[in-house]
Structures are given as C-alpha cells and as structure tokens.
PDBQT receptor file of N, H, CA, C and O in Angstrom, charges set to zero:
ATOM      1  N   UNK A   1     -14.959  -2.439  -9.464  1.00  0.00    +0.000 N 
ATOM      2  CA  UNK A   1     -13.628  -2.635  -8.937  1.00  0.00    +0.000 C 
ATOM      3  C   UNK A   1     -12.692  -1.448  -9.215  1.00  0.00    +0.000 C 
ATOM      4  O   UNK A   1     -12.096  -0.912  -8.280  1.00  0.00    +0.000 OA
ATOM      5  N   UNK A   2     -12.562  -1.052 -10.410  1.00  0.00    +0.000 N 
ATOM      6  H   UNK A   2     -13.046  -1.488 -11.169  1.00  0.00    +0.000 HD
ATOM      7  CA  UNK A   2     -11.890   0.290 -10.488  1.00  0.00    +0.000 C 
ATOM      8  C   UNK A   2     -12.419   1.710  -9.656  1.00  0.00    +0.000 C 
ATOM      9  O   UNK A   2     -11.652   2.585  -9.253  1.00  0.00    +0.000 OA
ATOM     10  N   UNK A   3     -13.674   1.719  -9.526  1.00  0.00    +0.000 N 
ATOM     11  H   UNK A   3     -14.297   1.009  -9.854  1.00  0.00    +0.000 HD
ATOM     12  CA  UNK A   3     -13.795   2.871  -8.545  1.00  0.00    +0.000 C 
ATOM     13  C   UNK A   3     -13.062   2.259  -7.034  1.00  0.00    +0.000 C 
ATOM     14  O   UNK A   3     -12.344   3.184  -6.656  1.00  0.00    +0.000 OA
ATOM     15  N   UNK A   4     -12.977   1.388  -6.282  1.00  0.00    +0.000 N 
ATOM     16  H   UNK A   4     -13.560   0.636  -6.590  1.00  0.00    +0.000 HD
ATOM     17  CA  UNK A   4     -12.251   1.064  -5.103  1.00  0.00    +0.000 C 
ATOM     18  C   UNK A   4     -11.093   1.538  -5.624  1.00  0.00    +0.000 C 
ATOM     19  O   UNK A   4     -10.624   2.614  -5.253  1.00  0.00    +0.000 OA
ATOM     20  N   UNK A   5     -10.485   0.724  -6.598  1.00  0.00    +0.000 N 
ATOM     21  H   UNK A   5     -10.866  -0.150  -6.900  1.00  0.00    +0.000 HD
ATOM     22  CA  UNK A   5      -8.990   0.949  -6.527  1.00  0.00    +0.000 C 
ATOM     23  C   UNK A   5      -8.838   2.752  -6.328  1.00  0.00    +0.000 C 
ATOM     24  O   UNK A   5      -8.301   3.154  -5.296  1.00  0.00    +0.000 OA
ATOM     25  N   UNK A   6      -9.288   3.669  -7.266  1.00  0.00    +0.000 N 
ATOM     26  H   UNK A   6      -9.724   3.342  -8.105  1.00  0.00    +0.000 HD
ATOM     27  CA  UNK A   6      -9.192   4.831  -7.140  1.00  0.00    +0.000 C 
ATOM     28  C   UNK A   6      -9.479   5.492  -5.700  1.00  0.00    +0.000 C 
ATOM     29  O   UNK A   6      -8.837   6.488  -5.366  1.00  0.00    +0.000 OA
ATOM     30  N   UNK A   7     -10.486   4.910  -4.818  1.00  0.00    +0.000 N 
ATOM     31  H   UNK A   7     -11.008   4.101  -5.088  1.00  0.00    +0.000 HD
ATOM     32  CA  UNK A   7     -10.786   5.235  -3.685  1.00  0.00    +0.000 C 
ATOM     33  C   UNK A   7      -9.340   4.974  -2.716  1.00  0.00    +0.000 C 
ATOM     34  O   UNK A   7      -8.777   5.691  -1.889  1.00  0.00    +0.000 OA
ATOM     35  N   UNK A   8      -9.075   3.736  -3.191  1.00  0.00    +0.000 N 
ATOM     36  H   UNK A   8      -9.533   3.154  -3.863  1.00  0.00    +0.000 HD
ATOM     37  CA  UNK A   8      -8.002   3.164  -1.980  1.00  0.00    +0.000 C 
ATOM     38  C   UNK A   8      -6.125   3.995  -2.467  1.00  0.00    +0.000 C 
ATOM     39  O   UNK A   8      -5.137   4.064  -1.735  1.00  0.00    +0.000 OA
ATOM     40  N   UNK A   9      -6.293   4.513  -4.013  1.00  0.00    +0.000 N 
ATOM     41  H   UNK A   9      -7.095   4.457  -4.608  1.00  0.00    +0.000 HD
ATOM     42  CA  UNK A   9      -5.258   5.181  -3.878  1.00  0.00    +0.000 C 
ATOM     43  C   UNK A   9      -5.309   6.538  -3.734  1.00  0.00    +0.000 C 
ATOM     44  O   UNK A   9      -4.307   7.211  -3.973  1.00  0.00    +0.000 OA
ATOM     45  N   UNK A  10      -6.253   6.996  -3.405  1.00  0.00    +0.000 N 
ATOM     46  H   UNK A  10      -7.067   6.449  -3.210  1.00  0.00    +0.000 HD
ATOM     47  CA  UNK A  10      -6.794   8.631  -3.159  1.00  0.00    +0.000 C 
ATOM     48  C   UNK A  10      -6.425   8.621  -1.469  1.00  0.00    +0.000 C 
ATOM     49  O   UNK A  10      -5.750   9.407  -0.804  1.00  0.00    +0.000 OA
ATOM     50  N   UNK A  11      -7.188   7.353  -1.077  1.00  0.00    +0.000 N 
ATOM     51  H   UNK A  11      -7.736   6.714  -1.618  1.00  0.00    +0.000 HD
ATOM     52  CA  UNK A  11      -6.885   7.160   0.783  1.00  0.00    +0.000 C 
ATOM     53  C   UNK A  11      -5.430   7.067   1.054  1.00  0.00    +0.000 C 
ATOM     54  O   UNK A  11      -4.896   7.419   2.105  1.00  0.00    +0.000 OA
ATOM     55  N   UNK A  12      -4.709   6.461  -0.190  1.00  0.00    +0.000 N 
ATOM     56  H   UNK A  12      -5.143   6.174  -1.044  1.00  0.00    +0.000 HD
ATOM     57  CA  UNK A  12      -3.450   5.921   0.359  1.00  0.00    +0.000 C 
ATOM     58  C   UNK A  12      -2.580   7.350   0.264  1.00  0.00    +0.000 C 
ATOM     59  O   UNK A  12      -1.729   7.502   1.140  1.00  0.00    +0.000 OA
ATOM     60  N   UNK A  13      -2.774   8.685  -1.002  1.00  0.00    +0.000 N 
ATOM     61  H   UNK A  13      -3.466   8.562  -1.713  1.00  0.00    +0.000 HD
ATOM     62  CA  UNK A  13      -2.342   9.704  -1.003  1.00  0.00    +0.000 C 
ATOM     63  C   UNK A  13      -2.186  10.117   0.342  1.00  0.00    +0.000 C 
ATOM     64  O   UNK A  13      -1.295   9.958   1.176  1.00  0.00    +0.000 OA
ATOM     65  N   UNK A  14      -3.678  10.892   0.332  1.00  0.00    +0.000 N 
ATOM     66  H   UNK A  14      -4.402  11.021  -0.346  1.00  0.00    +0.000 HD
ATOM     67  CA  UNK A  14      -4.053  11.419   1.608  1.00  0.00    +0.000 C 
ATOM     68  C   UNK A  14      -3.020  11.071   3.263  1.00  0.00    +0.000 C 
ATOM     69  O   UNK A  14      -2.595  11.792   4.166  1.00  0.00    +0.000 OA
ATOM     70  N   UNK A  15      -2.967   9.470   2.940  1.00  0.00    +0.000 N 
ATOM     71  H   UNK A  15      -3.312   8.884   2.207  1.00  0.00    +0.000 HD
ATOM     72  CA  UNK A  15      -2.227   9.066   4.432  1.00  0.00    +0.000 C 
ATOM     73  C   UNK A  15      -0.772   9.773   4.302  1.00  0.00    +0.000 C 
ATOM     74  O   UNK A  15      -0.269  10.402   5.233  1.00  0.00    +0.000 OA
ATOM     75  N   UNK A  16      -0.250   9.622   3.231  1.00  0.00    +0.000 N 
ATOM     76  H   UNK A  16      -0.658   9.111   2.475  1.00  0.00    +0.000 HD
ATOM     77  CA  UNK A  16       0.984  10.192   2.599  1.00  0.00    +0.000 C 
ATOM     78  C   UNK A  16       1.295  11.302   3.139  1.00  0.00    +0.000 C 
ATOM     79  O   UNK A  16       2.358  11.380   3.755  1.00  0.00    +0.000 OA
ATOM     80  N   UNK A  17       0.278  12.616   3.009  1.00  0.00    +0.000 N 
ATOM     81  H   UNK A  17      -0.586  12.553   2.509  1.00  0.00    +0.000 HD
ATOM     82  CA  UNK A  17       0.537  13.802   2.854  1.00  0.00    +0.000 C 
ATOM     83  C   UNK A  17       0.679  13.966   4.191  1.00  0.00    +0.000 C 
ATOM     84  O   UNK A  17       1.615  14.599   4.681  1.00  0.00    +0.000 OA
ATOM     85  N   UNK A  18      -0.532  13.231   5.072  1.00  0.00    +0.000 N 
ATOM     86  H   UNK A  18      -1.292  12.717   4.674  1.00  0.00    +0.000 HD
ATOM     87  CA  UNK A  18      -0.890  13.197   6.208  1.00  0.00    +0.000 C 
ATOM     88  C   UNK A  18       1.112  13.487   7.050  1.00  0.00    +0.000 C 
ATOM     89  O   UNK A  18       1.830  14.367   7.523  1.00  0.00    +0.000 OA
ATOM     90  N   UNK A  19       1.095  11.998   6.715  1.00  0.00    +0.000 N 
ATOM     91  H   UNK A  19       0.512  11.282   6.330  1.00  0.00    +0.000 HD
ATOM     92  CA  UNK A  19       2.710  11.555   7.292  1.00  0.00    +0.000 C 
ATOM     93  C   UNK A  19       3.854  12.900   7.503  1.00  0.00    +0.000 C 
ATOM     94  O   UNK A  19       4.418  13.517   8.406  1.00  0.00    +0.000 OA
ATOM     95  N   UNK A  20       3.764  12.870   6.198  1.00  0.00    +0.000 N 
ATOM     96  H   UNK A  20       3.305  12.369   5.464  1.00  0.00    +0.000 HD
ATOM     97  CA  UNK A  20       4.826  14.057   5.612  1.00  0.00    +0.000 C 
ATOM     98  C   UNK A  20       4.435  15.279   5.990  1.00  0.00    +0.000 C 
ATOM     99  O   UNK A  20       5.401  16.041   6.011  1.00  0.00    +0.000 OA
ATOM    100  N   UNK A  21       3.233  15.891   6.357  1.00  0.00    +0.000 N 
ATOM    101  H   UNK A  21       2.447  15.272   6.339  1.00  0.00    +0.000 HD
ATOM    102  CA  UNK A  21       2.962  17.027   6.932  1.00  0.00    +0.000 C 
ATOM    103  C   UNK A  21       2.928  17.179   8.698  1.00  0.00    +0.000 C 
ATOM    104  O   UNK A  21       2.848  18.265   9.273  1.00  0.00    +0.000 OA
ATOM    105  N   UNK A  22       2.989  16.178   9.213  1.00  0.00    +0.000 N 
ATOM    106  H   UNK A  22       3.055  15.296   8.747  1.00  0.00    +0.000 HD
ATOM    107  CA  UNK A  22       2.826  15.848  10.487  1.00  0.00    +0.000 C 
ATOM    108  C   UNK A  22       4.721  15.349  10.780  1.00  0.00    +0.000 C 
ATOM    109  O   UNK A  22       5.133  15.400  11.939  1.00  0.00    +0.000 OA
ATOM    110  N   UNK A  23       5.506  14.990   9.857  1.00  0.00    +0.000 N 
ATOM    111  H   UNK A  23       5.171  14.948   8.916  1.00  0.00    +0.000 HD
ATOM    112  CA  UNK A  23       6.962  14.903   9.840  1.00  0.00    +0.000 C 
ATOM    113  C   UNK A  23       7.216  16.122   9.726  1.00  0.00    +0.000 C 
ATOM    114  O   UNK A  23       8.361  16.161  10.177  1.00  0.00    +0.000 OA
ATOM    115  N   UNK A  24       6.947  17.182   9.431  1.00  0.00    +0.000 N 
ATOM    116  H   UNK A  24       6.017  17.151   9.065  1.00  0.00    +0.000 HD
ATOM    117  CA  UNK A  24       7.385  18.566   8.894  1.00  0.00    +0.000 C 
ATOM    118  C   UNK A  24       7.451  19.537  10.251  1.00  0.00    +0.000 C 
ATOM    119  O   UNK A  24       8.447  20.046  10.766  1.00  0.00    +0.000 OA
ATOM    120  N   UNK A  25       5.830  19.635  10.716  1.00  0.00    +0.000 N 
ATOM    121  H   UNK A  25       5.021  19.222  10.298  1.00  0.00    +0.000 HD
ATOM    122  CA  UNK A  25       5.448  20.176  11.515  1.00  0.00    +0.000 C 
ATOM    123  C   UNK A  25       6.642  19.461  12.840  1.00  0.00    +0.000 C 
ATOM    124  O   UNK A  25       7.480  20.254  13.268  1.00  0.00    +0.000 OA
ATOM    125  N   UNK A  26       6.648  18.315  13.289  1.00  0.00    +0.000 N 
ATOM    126  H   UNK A  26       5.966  17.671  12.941  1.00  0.00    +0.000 HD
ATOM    127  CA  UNK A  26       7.671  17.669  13.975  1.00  0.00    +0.000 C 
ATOM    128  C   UNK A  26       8.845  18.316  14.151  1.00  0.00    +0.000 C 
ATOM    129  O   UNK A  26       9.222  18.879  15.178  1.00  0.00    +0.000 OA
ATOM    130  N   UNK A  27       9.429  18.216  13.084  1.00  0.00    +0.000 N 
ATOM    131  H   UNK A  27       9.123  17.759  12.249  1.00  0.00    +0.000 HD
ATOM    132  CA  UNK A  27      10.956  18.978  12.505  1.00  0.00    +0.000 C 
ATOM    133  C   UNK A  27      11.016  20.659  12.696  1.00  0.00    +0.000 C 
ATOM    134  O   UNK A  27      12.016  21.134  13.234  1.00  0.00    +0.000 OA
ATOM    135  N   UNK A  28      10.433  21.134  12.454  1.00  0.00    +0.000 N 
ATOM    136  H   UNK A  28       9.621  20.749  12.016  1.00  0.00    +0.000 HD
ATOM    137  CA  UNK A  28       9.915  22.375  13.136  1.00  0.00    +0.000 C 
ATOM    138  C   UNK A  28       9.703  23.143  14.251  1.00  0.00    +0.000 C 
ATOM    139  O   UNK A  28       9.842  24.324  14.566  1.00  0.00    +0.000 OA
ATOM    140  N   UNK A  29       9.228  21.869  14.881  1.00  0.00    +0.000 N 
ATOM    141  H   UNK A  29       9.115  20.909  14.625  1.00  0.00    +0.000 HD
ATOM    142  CA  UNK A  29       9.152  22.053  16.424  1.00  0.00    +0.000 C 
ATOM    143  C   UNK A  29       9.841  22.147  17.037  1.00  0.00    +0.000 C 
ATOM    144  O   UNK A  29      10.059  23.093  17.794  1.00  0.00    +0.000 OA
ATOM    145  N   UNK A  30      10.736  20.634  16.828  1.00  0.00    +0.000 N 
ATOM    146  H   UNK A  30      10.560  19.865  16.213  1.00  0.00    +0.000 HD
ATOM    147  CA  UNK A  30      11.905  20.581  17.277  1.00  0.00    +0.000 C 
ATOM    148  C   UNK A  30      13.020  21.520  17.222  1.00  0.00    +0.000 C 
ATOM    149  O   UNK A  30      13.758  21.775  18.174  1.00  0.00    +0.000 OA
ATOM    150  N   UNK A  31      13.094  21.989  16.125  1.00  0.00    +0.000 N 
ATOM    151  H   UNK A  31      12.495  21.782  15.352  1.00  0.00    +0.000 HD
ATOM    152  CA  UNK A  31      14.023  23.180  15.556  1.00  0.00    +0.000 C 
ATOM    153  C   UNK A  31      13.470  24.290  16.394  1.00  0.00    +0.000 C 
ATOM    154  O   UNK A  31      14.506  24.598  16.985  1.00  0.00    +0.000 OA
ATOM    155  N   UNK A  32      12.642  25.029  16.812  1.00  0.00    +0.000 N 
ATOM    156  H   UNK A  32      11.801  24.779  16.331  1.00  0.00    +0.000 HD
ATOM    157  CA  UNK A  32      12.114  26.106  17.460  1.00  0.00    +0.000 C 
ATOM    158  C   UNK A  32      12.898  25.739  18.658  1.00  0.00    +0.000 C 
ATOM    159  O   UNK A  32      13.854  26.454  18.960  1.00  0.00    +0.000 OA
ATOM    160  N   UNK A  33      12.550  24.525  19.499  1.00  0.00    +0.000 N 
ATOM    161  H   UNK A  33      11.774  23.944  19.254  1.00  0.00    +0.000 HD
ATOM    162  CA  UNK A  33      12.572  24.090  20.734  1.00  0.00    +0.000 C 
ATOM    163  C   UNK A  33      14.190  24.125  20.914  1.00  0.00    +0.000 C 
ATOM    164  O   UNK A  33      14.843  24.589  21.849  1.00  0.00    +0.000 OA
ATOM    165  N   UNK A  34      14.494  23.680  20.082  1.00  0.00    +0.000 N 
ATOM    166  H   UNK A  34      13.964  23.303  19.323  1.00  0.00    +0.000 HD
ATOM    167  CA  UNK A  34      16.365  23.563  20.259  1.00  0.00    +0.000 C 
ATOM    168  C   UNK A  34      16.784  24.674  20.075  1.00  0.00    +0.000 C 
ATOM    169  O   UNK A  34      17.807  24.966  20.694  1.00  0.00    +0.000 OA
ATOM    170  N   UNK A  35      16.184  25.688  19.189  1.00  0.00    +0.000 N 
ATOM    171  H   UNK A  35      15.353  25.451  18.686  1.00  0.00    +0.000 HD
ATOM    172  CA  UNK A  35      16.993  27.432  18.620  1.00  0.00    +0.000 C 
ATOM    173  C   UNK A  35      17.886  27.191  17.806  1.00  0.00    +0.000 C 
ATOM    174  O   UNK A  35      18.863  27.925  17.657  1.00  0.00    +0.000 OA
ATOM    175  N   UNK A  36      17.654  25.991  17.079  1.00  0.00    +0.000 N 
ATOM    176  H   UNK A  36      16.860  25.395  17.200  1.00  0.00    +0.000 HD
ATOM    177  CA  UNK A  36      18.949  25.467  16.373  1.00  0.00    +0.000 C 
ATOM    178  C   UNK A  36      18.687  24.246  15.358  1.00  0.00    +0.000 C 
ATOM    179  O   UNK A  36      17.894  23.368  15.697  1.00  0.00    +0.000 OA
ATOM    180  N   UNK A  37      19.245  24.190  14.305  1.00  0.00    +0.000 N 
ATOM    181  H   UNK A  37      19.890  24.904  14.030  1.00  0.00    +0.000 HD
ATOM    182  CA  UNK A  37      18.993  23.341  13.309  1.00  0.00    +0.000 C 
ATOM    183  C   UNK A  37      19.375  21.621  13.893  1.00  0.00    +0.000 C 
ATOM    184  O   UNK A  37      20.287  21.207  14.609  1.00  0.00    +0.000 OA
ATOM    185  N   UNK A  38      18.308  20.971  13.265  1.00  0.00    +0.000 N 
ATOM    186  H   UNK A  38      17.567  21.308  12.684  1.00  0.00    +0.000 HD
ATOM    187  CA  UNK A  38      19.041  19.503  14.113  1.00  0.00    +0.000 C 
ATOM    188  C   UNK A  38      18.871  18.916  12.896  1.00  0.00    +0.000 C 
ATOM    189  O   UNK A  38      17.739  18.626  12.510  1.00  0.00    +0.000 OA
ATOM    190  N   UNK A  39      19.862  18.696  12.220  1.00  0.00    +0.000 N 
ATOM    191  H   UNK A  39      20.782  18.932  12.533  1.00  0.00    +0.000 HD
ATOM    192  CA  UNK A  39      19.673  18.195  10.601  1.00  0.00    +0.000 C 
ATOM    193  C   UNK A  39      20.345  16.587  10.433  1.00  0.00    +0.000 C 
ATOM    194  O   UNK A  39      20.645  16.118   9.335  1.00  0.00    +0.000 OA
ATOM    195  N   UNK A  40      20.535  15.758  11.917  1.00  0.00    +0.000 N 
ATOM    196  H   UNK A  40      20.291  16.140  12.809  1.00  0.00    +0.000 HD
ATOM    197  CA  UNK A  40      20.196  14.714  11.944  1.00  0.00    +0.000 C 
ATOM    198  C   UNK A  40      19.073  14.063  11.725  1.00  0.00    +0.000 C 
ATOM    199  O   UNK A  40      18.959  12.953  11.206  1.00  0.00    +0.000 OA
ATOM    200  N   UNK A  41      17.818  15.113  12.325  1.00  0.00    +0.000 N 
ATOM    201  H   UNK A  41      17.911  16.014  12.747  1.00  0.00    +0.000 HD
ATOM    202  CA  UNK A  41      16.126  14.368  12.108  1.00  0.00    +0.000 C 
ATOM    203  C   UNK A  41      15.911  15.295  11.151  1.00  0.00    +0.000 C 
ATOM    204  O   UNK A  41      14.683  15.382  11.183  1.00  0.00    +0.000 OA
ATOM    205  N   UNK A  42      16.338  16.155  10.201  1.00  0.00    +0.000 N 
ATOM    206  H   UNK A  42      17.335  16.085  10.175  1.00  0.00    +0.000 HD
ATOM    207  CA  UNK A  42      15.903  15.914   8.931  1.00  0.00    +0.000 C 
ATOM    208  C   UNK A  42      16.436  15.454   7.916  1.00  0.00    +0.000 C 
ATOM    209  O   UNK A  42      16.131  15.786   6.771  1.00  0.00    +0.000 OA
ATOM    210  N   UNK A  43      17.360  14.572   8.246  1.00  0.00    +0.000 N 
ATOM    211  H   UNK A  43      17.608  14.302   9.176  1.00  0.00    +0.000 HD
ATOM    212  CA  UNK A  43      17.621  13.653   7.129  1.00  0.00    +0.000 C 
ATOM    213  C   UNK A  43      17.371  12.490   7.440  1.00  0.00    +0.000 C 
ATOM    214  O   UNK A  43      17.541  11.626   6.580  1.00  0.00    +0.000 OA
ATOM    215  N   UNK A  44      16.886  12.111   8.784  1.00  0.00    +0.000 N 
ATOM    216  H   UNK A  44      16.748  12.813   9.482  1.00  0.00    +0.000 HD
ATOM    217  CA  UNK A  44      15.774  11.030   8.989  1.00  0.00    +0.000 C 
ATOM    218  C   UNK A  44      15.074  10.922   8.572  1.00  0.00    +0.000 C 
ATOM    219  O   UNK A  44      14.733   9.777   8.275  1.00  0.00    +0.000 OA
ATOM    220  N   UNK A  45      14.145  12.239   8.143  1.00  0.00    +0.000 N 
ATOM    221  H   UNK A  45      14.421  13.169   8.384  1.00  0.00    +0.000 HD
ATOM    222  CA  UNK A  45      12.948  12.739   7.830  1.00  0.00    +0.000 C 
ATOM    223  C   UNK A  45      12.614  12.364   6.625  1.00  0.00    +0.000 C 
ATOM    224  O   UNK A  45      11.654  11.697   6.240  1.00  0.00    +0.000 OA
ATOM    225  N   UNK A  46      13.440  12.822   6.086  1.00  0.00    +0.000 N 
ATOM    226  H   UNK A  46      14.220  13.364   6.398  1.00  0.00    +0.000 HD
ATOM    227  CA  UNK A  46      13.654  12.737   4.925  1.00  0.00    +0.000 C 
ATOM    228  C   UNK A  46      13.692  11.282   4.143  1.00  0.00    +0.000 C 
ATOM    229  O   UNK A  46      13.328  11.223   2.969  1.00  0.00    +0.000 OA
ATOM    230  N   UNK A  47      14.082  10.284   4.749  1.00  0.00    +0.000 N 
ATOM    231  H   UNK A  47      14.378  10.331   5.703  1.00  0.00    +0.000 HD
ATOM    232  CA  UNK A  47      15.081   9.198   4.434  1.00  0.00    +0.000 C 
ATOM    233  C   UNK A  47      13.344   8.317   4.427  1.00  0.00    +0.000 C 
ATOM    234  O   UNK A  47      12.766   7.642   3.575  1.00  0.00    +0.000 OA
ATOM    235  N   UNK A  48      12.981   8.761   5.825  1.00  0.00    +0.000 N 
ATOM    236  H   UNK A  48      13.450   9.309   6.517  1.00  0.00    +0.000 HD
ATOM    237  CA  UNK A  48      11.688   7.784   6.324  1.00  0.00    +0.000 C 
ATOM    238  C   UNK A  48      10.431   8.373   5.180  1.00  0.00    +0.000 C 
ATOM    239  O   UNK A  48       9.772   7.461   4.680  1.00  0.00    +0.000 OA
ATOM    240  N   UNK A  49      10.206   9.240   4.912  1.00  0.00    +0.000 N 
ATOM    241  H   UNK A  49      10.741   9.980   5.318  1.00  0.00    +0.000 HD
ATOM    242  CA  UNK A  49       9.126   9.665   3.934  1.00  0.00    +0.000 C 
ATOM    243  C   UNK A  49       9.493   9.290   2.741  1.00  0.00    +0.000 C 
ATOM    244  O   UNK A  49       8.566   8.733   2.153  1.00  0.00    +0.000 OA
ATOM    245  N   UNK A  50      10.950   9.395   1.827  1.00  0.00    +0.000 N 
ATOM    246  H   UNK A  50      11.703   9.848   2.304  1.00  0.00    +0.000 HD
ATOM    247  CA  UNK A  50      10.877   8.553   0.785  1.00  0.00    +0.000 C 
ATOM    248  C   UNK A  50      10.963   6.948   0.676  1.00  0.00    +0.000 C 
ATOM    249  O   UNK A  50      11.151   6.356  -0.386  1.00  0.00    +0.000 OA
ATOM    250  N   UNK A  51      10.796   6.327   1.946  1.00  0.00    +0.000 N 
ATOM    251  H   UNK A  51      10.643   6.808   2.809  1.00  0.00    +0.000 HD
ATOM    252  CA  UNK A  51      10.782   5.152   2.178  1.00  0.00    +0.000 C 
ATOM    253  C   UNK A  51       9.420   4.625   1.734  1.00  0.00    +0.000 C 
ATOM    254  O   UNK A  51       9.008   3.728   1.000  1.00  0.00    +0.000 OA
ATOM    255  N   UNK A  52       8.764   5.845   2.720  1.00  0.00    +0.000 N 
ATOM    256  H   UNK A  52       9.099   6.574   3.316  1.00  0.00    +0.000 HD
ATOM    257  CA  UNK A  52       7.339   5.510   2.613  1.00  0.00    +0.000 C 
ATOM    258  C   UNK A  52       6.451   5.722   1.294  1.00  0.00    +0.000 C 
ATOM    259  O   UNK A  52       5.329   5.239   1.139  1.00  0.00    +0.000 OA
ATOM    260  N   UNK A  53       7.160   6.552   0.335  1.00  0.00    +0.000 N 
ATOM    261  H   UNK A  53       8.071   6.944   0.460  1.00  0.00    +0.000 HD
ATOM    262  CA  UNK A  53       6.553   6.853  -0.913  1.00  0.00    +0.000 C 
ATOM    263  C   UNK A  53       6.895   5.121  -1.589  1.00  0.00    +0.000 C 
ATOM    264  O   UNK A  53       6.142   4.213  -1.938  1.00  0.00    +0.000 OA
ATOM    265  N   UNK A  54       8.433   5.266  -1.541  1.00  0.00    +0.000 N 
ATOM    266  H   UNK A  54       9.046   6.004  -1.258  1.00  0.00    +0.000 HD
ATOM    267  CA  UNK A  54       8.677   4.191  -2.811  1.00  0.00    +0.000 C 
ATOM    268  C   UNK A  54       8.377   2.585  -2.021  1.00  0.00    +0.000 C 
ATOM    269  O   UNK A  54       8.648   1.618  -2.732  1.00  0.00    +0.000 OA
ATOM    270  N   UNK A  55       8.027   2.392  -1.104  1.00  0.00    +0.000 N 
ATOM    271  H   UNK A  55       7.806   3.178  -0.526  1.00  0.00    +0.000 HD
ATOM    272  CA  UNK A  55       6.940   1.329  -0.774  1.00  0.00    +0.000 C 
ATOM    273  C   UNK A  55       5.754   1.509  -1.392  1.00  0.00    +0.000 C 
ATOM    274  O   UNK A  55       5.473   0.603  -2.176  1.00  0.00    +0.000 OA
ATOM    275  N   UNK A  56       4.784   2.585  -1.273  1.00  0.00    +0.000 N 
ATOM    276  H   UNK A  56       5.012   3.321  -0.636  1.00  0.00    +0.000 HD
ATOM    277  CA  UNK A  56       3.694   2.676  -1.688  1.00  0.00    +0.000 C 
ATOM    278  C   UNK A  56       3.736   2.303  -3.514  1.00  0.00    +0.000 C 
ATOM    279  O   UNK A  56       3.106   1.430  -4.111  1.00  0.00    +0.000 OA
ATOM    280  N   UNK A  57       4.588   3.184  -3.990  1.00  0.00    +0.000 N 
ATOM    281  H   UNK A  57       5.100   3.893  -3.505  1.00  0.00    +0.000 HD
ATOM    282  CA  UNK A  57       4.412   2.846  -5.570  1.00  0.00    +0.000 C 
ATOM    283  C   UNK A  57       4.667   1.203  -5.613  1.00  0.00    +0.000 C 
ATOM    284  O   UNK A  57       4.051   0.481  -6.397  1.00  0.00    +0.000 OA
ATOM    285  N   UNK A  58       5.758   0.654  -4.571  1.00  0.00    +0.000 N 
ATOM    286  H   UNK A  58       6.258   1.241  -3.935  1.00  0.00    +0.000 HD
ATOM    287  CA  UNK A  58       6.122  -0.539  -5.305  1.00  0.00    +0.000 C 
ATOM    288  C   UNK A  58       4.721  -2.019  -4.672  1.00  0.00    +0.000 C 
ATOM    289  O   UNK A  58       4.525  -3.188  -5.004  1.00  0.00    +0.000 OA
ATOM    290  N   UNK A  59       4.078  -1.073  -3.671  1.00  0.00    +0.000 N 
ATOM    291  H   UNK A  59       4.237  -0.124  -3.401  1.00  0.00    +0.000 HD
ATOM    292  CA  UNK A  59       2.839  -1.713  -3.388  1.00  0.00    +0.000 C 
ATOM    293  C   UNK A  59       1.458  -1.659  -4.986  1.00  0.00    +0.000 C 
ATOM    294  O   UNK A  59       0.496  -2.326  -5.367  1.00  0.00    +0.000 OA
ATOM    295  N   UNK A  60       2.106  -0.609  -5.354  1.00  0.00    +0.000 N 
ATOM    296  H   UNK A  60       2.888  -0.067  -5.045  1.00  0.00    +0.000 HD
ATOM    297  CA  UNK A  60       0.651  -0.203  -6.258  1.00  0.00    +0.000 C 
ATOM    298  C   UNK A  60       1.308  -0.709  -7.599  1.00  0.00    +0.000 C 
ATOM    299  O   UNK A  60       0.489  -1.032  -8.460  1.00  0.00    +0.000 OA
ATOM    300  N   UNK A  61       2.529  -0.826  -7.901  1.00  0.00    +0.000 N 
ATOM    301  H   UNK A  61       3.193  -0.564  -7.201  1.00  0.00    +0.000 HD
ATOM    302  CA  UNK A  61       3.180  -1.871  -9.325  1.00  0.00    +0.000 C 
ATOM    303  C   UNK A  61       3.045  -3.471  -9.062  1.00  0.00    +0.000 C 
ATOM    304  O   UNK A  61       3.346  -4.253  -9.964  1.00  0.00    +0.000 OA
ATOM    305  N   UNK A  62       2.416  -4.103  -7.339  1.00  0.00    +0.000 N 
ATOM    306  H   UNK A  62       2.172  -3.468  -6.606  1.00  0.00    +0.000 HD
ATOM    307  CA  UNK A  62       2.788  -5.134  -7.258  1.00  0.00    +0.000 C 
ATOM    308  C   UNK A  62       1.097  -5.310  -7.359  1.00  0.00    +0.000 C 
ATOM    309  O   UNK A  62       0.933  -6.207  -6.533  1.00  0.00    +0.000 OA
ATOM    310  N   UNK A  63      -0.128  -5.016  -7.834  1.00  0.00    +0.000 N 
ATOM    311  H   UNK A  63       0.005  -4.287  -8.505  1.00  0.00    +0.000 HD
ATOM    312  CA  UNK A  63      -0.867  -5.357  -7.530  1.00  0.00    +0.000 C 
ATOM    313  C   UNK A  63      -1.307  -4.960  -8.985  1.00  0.00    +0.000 C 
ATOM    314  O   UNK A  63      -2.516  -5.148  -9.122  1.00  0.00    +0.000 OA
ATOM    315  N   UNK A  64      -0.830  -4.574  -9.869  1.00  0.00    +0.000 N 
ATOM    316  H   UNK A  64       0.152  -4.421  -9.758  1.00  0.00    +0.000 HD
ATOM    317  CA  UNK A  64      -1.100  -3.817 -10.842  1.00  0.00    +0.000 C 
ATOM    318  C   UNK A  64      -1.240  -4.947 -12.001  1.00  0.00    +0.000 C 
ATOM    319  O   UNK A  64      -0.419  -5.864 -12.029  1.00  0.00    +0.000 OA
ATOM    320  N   UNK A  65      -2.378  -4.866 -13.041  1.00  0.00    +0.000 N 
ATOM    321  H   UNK A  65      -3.045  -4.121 -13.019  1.00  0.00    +0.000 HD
ATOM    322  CA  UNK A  65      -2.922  -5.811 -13.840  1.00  0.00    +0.000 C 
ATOM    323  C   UNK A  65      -3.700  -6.804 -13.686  1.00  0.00    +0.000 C 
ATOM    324  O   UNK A  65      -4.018  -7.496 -14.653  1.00  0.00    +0.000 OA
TER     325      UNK A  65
C-alpha cells in the first residue's frame, strides 16, 4: 500500500507541473499575440494553480493516517 500511495503522489506531482507548465506556456502566448502584457490572465493564472496546489495538499492531509 505505501508503494501506491507514493506512485499516486508522484502522478499527482507530475499532473501539477503538467498544469502549471501548460498555464505558463498559455500566458505567453497570449502575451506575444497581444504585444502586450495581459496581467488579468496572470493573475488568473496564478490564482487557479494555487488553487490547484492547496486542494491537492488538503486532498493528501484528508486521507492521511
């Protein structure tokens, strides 16, 4: 059982980085495409990726013991 758990929070990283690197690249784009900072969607960006972190921890404290 402890090797899953380690598997499933290594997968759950991974999706993480996934998110947040694929939000980045996004923001980027957009910024190229406009010639201009649009710092409405990155503080979306922003807002939605630490959403998604502090769900995950409070998923992995709620299952914990």
């Amino acid at each position: 059982m402890p090797l899953q758990r380690l598997f499933d929070y290594l997968n759950t990283g991974v999706v993480i980085f996934g998110c947040g690197l694929l939000l980045e690249i996004g923001y980027i784009t957009i910024n190229a495409l406009l010639q201009s900072a649009f710092t409405f969607m990155g503080v979306l960006m922003i807002l939605f990726y630490v959403a998604l972190v502090l769900y995950d921890f409070w998923d992995m404290m709620r299952y914990k013991g």
